[in-house]
N, CA and C atoms as an extended XYZ file, in Angstrom:
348
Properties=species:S:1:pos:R:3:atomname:S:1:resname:S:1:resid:I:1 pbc="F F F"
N        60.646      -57.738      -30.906 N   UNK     1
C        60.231      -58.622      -31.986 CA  UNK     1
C        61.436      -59.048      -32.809 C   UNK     1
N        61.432      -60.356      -33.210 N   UNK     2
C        62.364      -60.703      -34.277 CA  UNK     2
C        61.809      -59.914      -35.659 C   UNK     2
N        63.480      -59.835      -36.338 N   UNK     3
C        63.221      -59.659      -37.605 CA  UNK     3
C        63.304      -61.073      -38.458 C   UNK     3
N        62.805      -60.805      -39.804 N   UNK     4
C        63.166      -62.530      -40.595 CA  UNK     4
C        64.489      -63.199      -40.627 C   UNK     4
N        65.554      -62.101      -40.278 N   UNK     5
C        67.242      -62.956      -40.370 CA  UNK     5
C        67.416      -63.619      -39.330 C   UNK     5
N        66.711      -63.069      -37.427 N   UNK     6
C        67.058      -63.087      -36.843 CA  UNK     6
C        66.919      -64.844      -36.558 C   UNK     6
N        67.771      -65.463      -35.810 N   UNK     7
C        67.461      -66.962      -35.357 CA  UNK     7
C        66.235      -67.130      -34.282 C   UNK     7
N        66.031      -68.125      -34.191 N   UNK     8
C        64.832      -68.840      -33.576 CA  UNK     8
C        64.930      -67.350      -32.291 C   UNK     8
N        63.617      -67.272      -31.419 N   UNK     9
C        64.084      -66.813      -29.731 CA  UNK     9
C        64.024      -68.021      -29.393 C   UNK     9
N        64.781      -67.429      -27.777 N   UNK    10
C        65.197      -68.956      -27.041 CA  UNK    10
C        64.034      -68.927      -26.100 C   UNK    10
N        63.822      -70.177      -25.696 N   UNK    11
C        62.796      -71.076      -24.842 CA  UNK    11
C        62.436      -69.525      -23.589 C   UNK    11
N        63.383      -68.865      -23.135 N   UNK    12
C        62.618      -68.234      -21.968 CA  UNK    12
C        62.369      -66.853      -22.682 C   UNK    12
N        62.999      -66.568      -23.833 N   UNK    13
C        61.882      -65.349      -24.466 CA  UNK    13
C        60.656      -65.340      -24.932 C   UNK    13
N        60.557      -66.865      -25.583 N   UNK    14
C        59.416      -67.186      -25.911 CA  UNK    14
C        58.475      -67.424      -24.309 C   UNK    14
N        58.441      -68.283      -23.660 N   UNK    15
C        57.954      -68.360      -22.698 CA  UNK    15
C        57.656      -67.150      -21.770 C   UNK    15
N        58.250      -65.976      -21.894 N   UNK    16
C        58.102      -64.796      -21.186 CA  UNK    16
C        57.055      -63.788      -22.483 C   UNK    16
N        57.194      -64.004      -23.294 N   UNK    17
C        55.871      -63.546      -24.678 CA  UNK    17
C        54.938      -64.703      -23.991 C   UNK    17
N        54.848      -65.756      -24.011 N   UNK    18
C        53.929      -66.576      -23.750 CA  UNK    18
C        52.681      -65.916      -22.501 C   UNK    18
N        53.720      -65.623      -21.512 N   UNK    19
C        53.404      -65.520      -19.875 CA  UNK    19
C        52.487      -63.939      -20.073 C   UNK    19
N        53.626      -62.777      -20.615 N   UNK    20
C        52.633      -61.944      -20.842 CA  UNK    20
C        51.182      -61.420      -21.605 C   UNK    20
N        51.219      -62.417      -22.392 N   UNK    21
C        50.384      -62.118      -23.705 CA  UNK    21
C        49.182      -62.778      -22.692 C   UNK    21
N        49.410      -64.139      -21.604 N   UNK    22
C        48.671      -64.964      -20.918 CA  UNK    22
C        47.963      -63.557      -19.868 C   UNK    22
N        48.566      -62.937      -19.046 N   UNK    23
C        48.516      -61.918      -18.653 CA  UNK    23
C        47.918      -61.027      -19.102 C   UNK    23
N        47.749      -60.316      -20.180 N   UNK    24
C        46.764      -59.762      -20.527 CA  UNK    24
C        45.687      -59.956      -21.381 C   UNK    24
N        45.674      -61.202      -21.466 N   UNK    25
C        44.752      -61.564      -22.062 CA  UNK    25
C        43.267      -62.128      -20.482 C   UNK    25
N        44.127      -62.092      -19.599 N   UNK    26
C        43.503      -62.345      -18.131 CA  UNK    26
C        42.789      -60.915      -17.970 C   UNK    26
N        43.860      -60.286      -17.577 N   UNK    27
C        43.094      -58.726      -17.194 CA  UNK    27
C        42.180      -58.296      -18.266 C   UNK    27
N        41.617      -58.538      -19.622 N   UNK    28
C        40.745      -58.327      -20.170 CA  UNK    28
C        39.871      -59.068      -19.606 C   UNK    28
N        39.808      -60.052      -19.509 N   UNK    29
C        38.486      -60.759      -18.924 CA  UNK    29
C        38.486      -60.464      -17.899 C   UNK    29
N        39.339      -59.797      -16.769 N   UNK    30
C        38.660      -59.448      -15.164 CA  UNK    30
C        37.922      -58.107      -15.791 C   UNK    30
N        38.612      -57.345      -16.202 N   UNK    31
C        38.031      -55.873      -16.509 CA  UNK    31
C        36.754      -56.259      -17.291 C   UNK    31
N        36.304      -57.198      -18.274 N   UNK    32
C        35.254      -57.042      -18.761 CA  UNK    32
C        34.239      -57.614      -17.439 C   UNK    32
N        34.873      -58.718      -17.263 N   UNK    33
C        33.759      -59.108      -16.178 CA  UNK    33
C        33.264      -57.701      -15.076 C   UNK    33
N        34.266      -57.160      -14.779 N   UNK    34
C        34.165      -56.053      -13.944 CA  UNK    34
C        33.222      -55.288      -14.515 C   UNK    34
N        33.219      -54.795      -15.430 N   UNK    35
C        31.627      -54.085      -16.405 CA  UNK    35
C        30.636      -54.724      -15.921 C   UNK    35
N        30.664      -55.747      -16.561 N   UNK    36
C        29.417      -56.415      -16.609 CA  UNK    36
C        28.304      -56.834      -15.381 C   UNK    36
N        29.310      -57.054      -14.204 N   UNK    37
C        28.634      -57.267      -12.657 CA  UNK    37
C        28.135      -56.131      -12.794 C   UNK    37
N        29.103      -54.838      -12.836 N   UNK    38
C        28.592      -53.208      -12.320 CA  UNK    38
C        27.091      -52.744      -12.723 C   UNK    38
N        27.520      -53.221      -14.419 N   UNK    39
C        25.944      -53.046      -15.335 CA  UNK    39
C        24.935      -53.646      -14.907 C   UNK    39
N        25.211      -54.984      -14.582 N   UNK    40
C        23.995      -55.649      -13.924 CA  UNK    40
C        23.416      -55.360      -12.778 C   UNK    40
N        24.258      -54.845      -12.252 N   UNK    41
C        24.120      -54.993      -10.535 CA  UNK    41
C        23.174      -54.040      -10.755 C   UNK    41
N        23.575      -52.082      -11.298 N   UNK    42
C        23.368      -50.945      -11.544 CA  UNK    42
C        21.867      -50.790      -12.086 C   UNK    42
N        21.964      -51.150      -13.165 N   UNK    43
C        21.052      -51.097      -14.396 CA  UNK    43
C        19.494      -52.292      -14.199 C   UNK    43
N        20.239      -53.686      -13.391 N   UNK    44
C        18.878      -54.592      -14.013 CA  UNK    44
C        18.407      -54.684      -12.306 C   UNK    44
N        19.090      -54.016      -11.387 N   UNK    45
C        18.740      -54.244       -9.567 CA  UNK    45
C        18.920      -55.951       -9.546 C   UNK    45
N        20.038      -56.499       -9.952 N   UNK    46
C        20.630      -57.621       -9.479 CA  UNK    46
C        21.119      -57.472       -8.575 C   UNK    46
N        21.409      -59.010       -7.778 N   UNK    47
C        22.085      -59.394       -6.642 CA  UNK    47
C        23.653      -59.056       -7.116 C   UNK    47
N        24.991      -59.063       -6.358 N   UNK    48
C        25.970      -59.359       -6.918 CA  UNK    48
C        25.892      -60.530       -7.379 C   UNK    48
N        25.415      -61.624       -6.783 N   UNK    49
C        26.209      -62.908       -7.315 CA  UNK    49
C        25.200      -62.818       -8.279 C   UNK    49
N        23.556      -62.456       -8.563 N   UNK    50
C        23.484      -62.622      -10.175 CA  UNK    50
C        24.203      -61.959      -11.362 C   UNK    50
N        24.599      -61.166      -11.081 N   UNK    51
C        25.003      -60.161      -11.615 CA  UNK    51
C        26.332      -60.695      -12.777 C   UNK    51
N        27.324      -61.200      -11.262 N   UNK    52
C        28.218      -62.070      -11.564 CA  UNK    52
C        27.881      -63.260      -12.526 C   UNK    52
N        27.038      -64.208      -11.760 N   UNK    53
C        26.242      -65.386      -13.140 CA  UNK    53
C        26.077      -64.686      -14.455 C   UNK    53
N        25.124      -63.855      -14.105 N   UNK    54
C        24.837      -63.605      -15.797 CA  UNK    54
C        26.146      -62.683      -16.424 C   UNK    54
N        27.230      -62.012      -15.678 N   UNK    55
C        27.691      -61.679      -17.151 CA  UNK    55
C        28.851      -62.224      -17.280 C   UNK    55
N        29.001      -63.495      -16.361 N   UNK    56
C        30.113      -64.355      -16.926 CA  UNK    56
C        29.647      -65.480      -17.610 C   UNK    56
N        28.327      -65.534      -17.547 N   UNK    57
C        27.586      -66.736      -18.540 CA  UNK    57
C        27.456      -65.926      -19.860 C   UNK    57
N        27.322      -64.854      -20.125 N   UNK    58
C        27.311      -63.901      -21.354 CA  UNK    58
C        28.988      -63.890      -22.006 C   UNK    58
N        30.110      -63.405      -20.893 N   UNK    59
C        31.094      -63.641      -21.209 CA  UNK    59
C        31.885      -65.112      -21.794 C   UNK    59
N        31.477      -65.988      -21.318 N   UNK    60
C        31.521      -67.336      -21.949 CA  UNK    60
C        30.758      -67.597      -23.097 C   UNK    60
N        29.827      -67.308      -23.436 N   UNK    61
C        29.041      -67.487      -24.276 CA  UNK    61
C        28.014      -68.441      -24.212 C   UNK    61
N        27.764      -68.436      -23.312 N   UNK    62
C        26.540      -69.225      -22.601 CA  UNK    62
C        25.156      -68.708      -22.728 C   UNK    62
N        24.953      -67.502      -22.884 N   UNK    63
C        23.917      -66.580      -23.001 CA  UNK    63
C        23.557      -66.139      -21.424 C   UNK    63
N        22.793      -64.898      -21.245 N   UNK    64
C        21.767      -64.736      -20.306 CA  UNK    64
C        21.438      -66.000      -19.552 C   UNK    64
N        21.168      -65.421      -18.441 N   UNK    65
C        20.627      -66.704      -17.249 CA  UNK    65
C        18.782      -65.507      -16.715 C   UNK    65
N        18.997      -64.831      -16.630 N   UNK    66
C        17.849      -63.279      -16.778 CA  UNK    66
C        17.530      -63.190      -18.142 C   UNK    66
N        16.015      -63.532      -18.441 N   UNK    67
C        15.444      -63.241      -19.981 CA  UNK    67
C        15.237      -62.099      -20.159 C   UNK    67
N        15.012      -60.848      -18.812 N   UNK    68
C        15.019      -59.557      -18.801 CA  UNK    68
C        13.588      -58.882      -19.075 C   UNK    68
N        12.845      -60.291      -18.171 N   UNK    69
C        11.345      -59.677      -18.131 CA  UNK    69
C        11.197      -58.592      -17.419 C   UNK    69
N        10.033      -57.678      -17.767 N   UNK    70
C        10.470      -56.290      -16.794 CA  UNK    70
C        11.406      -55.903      -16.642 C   UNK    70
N        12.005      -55.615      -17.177 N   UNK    71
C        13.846      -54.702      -17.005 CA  UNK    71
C        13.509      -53.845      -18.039 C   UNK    71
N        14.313      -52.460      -17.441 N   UNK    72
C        13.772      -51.384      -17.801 CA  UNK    72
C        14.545      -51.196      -19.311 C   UNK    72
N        14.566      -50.251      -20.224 N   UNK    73
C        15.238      -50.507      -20.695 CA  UNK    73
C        16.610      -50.012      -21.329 C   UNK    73
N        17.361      -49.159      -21.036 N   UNK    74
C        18.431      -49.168      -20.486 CA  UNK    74
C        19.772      -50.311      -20.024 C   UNK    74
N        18.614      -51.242      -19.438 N   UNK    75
C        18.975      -52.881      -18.851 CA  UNK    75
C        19.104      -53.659      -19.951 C   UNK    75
N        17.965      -53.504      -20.837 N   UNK    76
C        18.099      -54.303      -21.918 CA  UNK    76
C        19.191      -53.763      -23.301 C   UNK    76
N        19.245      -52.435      -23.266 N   UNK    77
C        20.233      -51.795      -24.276 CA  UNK    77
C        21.988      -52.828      -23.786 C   UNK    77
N        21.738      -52.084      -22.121 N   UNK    78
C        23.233      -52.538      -21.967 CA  UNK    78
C        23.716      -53.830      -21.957 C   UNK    78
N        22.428      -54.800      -21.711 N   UNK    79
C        22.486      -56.605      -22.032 CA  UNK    79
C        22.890      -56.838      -23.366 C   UNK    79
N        22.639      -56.041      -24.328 N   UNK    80
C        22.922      -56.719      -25.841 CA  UNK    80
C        24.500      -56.209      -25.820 C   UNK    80
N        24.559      -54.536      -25.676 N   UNK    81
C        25.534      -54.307      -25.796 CA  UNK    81
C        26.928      -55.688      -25.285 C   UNK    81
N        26.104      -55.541      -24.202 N   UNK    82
C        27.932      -56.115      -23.312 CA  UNK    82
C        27.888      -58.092      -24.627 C   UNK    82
N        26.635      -58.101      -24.339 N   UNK    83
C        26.828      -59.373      -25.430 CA  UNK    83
C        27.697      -59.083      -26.811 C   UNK    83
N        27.628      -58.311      -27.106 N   UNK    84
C        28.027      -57.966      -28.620 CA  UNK    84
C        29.559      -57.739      -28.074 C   UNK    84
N        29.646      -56.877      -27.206 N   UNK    85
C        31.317      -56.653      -26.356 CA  UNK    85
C        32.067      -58.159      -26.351 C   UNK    85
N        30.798      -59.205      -25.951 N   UNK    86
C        31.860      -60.154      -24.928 CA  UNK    86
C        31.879      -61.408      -26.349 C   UNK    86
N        31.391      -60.756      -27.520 N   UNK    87
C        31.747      -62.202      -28.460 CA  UNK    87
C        33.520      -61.746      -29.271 C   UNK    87
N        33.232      -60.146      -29.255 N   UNK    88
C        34.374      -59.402      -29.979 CA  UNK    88
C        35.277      -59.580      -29.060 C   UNK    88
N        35.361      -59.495      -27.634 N   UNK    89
C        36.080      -59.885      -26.502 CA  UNK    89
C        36.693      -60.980      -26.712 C   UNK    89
N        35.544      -62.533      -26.804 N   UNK    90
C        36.440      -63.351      -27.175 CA  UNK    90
C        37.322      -63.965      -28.619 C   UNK    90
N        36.888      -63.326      -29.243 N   UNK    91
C        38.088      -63.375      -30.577 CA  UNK    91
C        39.408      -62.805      -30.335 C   UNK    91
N        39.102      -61.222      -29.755 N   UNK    92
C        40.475      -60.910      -29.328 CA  UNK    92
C        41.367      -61.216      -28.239 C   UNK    92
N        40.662      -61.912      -27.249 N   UNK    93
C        41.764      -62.724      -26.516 CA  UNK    93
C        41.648      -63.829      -26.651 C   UNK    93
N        41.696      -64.907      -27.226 N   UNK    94
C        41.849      -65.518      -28.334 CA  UNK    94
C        43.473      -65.350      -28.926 C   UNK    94
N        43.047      -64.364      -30.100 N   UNK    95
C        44.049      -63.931      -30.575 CA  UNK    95
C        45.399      -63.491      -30.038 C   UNK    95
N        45.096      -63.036      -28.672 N   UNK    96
C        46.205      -62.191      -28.251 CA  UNK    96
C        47.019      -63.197      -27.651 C   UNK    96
N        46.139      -64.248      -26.837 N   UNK    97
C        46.851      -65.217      -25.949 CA  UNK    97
C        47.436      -66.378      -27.497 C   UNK    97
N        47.583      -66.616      -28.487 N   UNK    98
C        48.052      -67.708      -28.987 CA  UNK    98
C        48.789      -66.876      -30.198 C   UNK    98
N        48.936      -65.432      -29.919 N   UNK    99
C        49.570      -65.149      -30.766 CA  UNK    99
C        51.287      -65.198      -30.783 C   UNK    99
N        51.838      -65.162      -30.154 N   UNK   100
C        53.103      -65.820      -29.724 CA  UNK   100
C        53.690      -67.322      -30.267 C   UNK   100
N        52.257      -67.846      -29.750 N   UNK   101
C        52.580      -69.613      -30.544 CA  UNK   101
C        52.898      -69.614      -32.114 C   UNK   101
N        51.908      -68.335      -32.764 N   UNK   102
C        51.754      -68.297      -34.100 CA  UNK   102
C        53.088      -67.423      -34.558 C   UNK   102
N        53.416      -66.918      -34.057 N   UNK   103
C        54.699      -66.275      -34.289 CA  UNK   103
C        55.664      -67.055      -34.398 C   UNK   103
N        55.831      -67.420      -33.568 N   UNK   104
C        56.826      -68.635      -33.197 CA  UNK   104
C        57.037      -69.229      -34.053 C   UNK   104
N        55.680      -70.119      -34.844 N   UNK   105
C        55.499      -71.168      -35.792 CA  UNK   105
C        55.899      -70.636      -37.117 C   UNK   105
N        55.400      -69.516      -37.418 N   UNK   106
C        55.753      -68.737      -38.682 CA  UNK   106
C        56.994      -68.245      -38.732 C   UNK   106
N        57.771      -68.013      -37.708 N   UNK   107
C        59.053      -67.436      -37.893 CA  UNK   107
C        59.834      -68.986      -37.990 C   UNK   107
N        60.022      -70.191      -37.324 N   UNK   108
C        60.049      -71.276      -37.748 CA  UNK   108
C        60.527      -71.930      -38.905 C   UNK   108
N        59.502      -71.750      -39.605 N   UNK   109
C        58.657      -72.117      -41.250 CA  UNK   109
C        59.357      -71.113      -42.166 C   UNK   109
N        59.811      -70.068      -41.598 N   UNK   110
C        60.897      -69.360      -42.386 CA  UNK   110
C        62.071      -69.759      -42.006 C   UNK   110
N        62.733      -69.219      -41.009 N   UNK   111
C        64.127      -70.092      -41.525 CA  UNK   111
C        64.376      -71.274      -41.964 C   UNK   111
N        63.447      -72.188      -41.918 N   UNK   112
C        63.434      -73.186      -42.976 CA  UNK   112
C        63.501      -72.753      -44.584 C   UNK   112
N        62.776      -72.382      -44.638 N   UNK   113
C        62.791      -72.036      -46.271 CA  UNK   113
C        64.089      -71.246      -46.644 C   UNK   113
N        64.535      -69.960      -45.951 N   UNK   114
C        66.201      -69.417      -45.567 CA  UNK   114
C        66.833      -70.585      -45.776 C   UNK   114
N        67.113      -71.811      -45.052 N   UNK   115
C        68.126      -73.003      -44.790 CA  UNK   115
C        67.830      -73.534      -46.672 C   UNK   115
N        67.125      -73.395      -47.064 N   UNK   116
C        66.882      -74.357      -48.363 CA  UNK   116
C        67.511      -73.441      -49.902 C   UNK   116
C-alpha cells in the first residue's frame, strides 16, 4: 500500500491491484455459487442444472425461479439464508473489485492538495 507522501503507483501496479482484487472478487462468486448448487441440489432434490438456475438467479438478484412449494423445510431455511448471503455477497464484491479504482482516485486528490 502507498503511504500519503508516496507518488502516484505506476500503471502496472495499479493494474496488477486491479487484476487481483478482479480475481477474487471472481472466486467469491464461484465459491458462493458452489454453495448454493450443493444446497439446492442436497436440500430441495433439484436437478443440477436447477439447482444451478436458481442459485445464480438468487446470486444475481433475480430472485428464486422455485417458489418452494412442498420443500421441506430445511430447503426453505437454507433458500432465505443463501438469499440474505448473496445480497451481503454482492456489496462486498462490489466493494472489493472497485476498490483499487477508489484508492487510486483518493490518493490522486491528495497529492493534489500536497502540490497546492
Amino acid at each position: 500500500m502507498n503511504n500519503n507522501l508516496n507518488k502516484l503507483a505506476s500503471r502496472k501496479v495499479f493494474f496488477s491491484r486491479l487484476i487481483n482484487s478482479l480475481f477474487f472478487g471472481l472466486l467469491l462468486i464461484i465459491i458462493s455459487l458452489t454453495v448454493g448448487v450443493l444446497g439446492y441440489h442436497e436440500l430441495r432434490n433439484m436437478s443440477w442444472i436447477d439447482s444451478f438456475l436458481n442459485a445464480s438467479m438468487i446470486l444475481g438478484g433475480m430472485g428464486p425461479i422455485d417458489m418452494f412449494e412442498g420443500a421441506t423445510q430445511s430447503a426453505k431455511l437454507f433458500g432465505g439464508l443463501y438469499a440474505i448471503f448473496s445480497g451481503v455477497l454482492f456489496i462486498s464484491g462490489t466493494a472489493i473489485v472497485i476498490s483499487p479504482l477508489i484508492h487510486r482516485l483518493l490518493h490522486r486528490f491528495h497529492l493534489e492538495d500536497m502540490k497546492e
